[in-house]
SERO-4910 file (N, C-alpha, C, O; in steps of 0.05 Angstrom, whole numbers):
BEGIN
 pado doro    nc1    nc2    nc3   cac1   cac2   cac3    cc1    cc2    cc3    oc1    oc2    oc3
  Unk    A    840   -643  -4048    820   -663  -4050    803   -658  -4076    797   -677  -4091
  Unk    A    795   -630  -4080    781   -630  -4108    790   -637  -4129    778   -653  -4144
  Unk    A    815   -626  -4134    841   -629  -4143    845   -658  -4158    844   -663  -4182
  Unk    A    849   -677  -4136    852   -698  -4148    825   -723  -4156    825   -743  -4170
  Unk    A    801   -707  -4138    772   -720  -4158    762   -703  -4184    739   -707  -4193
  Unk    A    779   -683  -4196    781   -670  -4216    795   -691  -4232    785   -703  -4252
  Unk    A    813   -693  -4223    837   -707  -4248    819   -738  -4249    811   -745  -4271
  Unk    A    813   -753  -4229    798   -777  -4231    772   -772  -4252    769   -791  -4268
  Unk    A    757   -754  -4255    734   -751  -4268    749   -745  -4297    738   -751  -4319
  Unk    A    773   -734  -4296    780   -733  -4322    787   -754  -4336    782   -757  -4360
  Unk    A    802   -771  -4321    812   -792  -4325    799   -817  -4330    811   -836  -4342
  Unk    A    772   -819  -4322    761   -840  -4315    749   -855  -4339    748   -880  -4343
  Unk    A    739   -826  -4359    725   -838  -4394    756   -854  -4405    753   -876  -4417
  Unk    A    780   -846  -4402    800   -859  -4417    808   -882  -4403    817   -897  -4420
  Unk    A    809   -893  -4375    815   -908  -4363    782   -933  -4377    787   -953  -4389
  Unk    A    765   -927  -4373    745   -944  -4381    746   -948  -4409    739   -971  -4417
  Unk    A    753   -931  -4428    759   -933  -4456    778   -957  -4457    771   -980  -4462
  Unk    A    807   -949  -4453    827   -974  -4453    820  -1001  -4441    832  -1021  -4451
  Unk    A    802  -1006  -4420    794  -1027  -4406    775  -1040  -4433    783  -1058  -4448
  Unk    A    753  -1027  -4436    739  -1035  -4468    750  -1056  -4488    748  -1080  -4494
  Unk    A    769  -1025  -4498    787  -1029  -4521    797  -1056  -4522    793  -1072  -4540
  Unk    A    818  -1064  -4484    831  -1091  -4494    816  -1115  -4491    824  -1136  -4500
  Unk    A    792  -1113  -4479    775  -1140  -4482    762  -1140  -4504    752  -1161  -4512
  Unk    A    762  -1117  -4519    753  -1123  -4545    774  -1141  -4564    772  -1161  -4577
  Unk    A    792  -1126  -4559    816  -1130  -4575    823  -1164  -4575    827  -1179  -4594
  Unk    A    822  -1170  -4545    828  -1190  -4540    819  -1226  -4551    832  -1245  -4559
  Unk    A    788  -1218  -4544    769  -1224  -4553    771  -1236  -4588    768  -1259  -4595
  Unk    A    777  -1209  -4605    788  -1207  -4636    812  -1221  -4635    812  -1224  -4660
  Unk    A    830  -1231  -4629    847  -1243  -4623    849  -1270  -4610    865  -1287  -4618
  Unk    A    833  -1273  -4590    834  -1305  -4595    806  -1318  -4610    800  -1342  -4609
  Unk    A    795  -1300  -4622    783  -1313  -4651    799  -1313  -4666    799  -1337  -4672
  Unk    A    824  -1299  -4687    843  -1304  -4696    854  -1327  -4696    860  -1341  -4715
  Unk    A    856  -1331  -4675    881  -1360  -4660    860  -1378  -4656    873  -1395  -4645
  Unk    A    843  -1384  -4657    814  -1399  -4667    815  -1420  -4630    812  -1444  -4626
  Unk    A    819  -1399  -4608    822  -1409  -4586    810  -1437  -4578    824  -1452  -4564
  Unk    A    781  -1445  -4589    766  -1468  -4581    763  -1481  -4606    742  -1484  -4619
  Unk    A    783  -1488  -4611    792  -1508  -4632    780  -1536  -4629    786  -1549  -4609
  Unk    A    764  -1545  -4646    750  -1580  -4641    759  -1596  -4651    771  -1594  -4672
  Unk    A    756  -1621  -4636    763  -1649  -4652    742  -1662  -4645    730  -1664  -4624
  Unk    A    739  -1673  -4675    716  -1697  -4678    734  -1722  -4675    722  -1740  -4662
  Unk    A    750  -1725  -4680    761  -1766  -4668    779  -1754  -4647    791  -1733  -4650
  Unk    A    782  -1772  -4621    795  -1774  -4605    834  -1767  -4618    846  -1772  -4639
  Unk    A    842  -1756  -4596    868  -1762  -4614    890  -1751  -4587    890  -1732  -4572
  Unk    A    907  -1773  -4590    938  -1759  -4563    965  -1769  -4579    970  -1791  -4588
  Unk    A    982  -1743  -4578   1005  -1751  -4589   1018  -1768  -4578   1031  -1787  -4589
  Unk    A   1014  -1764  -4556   1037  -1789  -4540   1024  -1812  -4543   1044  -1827  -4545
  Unk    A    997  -1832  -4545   1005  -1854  -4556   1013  -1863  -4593   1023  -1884  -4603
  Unk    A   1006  -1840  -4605   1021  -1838  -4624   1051  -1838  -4632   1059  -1845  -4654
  Unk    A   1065  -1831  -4613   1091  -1827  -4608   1104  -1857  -4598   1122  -1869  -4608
  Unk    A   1085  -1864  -4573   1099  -1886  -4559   1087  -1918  -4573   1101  -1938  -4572
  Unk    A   1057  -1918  -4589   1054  -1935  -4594   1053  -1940  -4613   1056  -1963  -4621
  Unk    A   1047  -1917  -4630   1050  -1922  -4662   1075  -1917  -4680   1076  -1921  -4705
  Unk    A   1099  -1905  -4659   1129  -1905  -4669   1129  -1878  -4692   1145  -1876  -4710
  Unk    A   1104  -1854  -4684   1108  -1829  -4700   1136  -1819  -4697   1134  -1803  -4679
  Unk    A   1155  -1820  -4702   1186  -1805  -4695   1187  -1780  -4688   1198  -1769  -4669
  Unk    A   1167  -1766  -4716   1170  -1740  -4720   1147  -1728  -4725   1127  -1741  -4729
  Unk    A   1146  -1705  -4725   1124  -1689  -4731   1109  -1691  -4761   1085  -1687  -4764
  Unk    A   1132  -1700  -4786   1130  -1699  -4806   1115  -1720  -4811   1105  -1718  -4833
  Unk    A   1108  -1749  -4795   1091  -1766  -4800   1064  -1766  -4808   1049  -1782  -4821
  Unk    A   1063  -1750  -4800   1029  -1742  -4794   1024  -1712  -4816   1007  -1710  -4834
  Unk    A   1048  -1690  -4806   1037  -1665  -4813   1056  -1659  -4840   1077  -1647  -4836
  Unk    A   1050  -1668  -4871   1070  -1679  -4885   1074  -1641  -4891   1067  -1622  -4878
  Unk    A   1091  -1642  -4923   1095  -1627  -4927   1090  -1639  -4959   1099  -1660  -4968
  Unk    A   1068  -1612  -4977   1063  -1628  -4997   1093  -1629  -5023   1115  -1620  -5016
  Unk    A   1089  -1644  -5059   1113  -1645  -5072   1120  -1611  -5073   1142  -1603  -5081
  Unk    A   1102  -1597  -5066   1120  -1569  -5080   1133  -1546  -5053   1143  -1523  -5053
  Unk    A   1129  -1565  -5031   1138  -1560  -5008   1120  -1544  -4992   1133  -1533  -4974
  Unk    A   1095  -1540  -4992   1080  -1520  -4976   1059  -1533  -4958   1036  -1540  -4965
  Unk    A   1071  -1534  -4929   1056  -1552  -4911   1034  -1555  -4914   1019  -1536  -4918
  Unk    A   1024  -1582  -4912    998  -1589  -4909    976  -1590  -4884    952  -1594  -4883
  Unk    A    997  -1582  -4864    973  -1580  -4833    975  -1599  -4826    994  -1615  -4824
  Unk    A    937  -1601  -4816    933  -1621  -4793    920  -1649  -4821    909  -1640  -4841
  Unk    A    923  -1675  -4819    920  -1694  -4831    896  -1697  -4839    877  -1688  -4828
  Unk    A    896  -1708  -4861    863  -1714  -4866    864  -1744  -4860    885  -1757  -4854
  Unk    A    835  -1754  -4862    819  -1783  -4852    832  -1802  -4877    826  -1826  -4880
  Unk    A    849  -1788  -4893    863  -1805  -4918    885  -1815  -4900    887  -1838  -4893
  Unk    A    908  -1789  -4893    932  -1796  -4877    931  -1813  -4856    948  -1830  -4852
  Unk    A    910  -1809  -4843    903  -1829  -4815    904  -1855  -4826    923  -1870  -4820
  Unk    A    883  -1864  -4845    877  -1888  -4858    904  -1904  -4865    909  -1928  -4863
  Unk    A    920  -1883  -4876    952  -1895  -4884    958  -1915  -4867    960  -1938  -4875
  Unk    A    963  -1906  -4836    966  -1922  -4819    947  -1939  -4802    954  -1958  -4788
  Unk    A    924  -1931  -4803    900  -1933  -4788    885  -1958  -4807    870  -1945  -4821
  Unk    A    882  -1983  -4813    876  -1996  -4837    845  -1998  -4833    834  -2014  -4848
  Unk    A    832  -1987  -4820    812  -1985  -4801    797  -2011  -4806    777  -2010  -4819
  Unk    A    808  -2046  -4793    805  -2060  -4790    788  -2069  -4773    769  -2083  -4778
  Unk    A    794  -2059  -4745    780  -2059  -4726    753  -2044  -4715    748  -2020  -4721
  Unk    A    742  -2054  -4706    719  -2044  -4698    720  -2011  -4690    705  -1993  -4698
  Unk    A    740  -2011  -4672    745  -1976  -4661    753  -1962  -4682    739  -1943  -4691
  Unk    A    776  -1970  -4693    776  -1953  -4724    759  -1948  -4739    761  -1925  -4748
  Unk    A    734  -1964  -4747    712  -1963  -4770    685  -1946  -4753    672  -1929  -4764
  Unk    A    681  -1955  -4725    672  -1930  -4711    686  -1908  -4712    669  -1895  -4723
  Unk    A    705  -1892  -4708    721  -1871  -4706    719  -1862  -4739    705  -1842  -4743
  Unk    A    725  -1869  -4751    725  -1859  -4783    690  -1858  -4796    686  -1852  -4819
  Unk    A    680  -1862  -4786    654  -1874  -4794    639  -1850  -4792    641  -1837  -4771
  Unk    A    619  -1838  -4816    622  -1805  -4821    637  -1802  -4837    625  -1796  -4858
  Unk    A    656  -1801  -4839    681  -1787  -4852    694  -1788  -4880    713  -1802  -4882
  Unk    A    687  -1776  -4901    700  -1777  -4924    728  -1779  -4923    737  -1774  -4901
  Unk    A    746  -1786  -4940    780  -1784  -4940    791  -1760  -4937    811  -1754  -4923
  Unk    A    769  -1742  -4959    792  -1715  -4949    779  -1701  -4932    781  -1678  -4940
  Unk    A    760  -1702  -4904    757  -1689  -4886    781  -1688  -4862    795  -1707  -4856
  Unk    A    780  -1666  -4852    801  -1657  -4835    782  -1653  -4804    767  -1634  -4797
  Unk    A    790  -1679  -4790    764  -1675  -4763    775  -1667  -4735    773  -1678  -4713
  Unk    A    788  -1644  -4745    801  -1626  -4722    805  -1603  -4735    811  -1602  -4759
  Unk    A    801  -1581  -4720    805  -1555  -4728    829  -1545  -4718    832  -1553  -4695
  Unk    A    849  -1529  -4728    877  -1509  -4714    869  -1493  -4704    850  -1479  -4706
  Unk    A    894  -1498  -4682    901  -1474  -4657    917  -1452  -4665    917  -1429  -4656
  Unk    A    933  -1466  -4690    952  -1441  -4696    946  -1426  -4724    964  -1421  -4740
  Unk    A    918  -1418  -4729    915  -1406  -4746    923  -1372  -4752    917  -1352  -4739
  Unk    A    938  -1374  -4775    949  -1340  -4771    924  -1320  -4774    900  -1326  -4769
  Unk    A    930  -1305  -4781    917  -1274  -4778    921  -1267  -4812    939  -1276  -4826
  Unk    A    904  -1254  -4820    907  -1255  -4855    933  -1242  -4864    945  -1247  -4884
  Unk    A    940  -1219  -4841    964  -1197  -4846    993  -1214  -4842   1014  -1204  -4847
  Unk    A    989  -1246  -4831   1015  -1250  -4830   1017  -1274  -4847    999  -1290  -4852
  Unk    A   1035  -1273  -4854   1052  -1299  -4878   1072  -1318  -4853   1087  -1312  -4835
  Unk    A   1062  -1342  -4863   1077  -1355  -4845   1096  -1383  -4864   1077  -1390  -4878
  Unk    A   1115  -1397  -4871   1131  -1415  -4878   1132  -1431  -4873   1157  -1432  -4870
  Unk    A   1123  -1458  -4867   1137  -1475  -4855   1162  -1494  -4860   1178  -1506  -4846
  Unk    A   1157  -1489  -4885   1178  -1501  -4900   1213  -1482  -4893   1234  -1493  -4886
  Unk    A   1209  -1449  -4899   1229  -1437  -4901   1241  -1437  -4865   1262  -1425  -4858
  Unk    A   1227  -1450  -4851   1236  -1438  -4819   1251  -1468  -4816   1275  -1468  -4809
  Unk    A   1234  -1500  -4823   1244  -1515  -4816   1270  -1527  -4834   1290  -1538  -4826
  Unk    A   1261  -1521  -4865   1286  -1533  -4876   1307  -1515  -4889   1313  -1515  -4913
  Unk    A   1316  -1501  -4871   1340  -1483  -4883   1367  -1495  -4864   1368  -1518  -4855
  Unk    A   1385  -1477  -4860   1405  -1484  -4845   1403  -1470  -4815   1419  -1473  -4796
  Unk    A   1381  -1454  -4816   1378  -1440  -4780   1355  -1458  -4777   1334  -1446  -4779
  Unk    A   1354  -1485  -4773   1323  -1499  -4764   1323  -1490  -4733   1338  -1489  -4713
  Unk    A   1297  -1485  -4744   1284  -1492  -4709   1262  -1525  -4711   1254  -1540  -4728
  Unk    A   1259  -1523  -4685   1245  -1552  -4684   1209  -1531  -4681   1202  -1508  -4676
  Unk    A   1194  -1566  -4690   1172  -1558  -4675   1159  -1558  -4653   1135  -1565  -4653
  Unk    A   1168  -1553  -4636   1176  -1558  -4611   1175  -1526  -4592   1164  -1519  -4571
  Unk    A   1200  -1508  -4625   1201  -1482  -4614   1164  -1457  -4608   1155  -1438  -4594
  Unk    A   1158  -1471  -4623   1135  -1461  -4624   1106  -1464  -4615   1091  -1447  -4607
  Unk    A   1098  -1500  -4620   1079  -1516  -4608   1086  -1527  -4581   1071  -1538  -4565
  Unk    A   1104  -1524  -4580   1107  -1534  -4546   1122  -1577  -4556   1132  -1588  -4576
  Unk    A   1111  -1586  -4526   1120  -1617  -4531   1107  -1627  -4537   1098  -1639  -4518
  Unk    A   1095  -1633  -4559   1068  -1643  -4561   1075  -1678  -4566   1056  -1691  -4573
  Unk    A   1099  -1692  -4563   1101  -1708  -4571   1097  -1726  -4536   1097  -1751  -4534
  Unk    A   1094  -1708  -4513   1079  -1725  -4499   1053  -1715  -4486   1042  -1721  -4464
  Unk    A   1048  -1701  -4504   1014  -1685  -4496    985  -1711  -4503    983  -1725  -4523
  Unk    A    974  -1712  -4489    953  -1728  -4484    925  -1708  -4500    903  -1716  -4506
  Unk    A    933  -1685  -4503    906  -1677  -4518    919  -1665  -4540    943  -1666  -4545
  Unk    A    895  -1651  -4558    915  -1639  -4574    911  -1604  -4576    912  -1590  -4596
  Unk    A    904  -1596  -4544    895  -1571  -4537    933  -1552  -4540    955  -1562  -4534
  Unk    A    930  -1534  -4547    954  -1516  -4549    979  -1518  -4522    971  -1523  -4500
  Unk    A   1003  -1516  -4527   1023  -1515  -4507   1032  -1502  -4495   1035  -1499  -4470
  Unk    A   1042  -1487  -4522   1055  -1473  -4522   1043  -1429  -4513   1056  -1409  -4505
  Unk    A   1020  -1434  -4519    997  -1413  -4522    993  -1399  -4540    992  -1409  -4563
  Unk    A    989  -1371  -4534    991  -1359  -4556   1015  -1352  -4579   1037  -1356  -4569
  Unk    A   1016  -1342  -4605   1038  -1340  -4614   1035  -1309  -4608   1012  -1305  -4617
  Unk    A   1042  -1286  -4599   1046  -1264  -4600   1067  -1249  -4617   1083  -1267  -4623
  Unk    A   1076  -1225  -4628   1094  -1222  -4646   1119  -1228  -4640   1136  -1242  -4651
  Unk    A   1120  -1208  -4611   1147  -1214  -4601   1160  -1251  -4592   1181  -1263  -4593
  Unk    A   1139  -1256  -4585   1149  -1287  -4579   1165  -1292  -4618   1189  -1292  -4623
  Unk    A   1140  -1294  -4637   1169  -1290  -4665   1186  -1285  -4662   1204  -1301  -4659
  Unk    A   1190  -1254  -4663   1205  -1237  -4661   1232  -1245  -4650   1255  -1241  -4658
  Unk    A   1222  -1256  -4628   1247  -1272  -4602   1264  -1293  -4621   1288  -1297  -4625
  Unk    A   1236  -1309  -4631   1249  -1328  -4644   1274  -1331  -4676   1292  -1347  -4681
  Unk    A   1261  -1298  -4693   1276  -1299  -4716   1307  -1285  -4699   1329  -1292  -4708
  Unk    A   1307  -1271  -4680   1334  -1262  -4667   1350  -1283  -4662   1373  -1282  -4671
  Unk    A   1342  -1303  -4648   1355  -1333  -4646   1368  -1353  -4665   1388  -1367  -4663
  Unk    A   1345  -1349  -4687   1357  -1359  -4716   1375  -1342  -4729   1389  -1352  -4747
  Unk    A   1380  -1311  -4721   1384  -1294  -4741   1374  -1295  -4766   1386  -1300  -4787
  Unk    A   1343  -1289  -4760   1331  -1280  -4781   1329  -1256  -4779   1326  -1244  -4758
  Unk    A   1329  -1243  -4806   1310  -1215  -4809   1283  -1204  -4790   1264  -1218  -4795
  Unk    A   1279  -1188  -4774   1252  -1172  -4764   1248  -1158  -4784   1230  -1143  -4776
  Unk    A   1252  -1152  -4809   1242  -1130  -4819   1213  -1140  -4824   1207  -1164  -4826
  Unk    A   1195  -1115  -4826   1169  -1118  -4830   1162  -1144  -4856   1147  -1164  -4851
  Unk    A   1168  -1142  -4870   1158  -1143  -4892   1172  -1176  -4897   1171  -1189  -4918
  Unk    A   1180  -1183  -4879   1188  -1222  -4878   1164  -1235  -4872   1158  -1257  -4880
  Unk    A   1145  -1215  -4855   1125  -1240  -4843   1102  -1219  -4849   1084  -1223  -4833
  Unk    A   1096  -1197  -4866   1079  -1183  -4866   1069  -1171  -4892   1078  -1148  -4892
  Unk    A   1050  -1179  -4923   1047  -1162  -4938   1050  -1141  -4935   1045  -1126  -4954
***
């Protein structure tokens, strides 16, 4: 009996240490991934999808002439289609310069990782976006799907493409 409230008392600074550590950690991490991501205009892919005839992801989230994705749309892209004629449109935009962006990302990287969009979707191993963001083409918000990106979930993914893991693909 002493014996093993010996080993407990020994045990107990490292057992509370690690408990710490990962809510800290954790914590640092979904600030990374910018967990409570906002939108200022309403927005659901699926009536985008079903009523405004978006096909693809690329409608919205272009890719600029020298190929290096552009993200989430600005109040310019919207307007493209959005002629903001109507009353809800000119309320909804209203505030808003052209090149403001009135939603913040869920999938923001981490400074240590390099990410492609271009090299993942337009080569000959595509994956969709789909593999990663989940279905967003009948998601009603534009809260995350898919969850977090963790390494290995990558990881999983460049094995599937046969991509390279080596460090140094997705890592200065």
């Amino acid at each position: 009996m002493k014996r093993s409230r010996s080993l407990l008392l020994f045990f107990l600074p490292f057992i509370i240490f690690t408990y710490v550590s990962f809510v800290v950690f954790q914590k640092a991490c979904d600030h990374a991934m910018n967990v409570q991501a906002e939108k200022k205009i309403p927005f659901s892919h699926k009536t985008h999808v079903e009523k405004y005839g978006a096909a693809d992801c690329e409608t919205c989230h272009m890719y600029a002439g020298n190929g290096r994705f552009k993200g989430l749309p600005t109040v310019a892209d919207c307007k493209m289609c959005h002629d903001g004629n109507t009353a809800k449109e000119k309320a909804m935009f209203a505030g808003f310069k052209d090149s403001d962006v009135p939603w913040t990302s869920y999938a923001q990287q981490p400074d240590l990782v390099y990410f492609s969009h271009i090299a993942v979707m337009k080569n000959e191993k595509t994956a969709r976006c789909a593999s990663c963001h989940g279905d967003k083409g009948h998601s009603t918000t534009t809260s995350k799907i898919k969850g977090k990106m963790p390494m290995g979930q990558c990881m999983d993914c460049h094995d599937a493409l046969k991509i390279s893991n080596a460090c140094m693909v997705c890592h200065d």
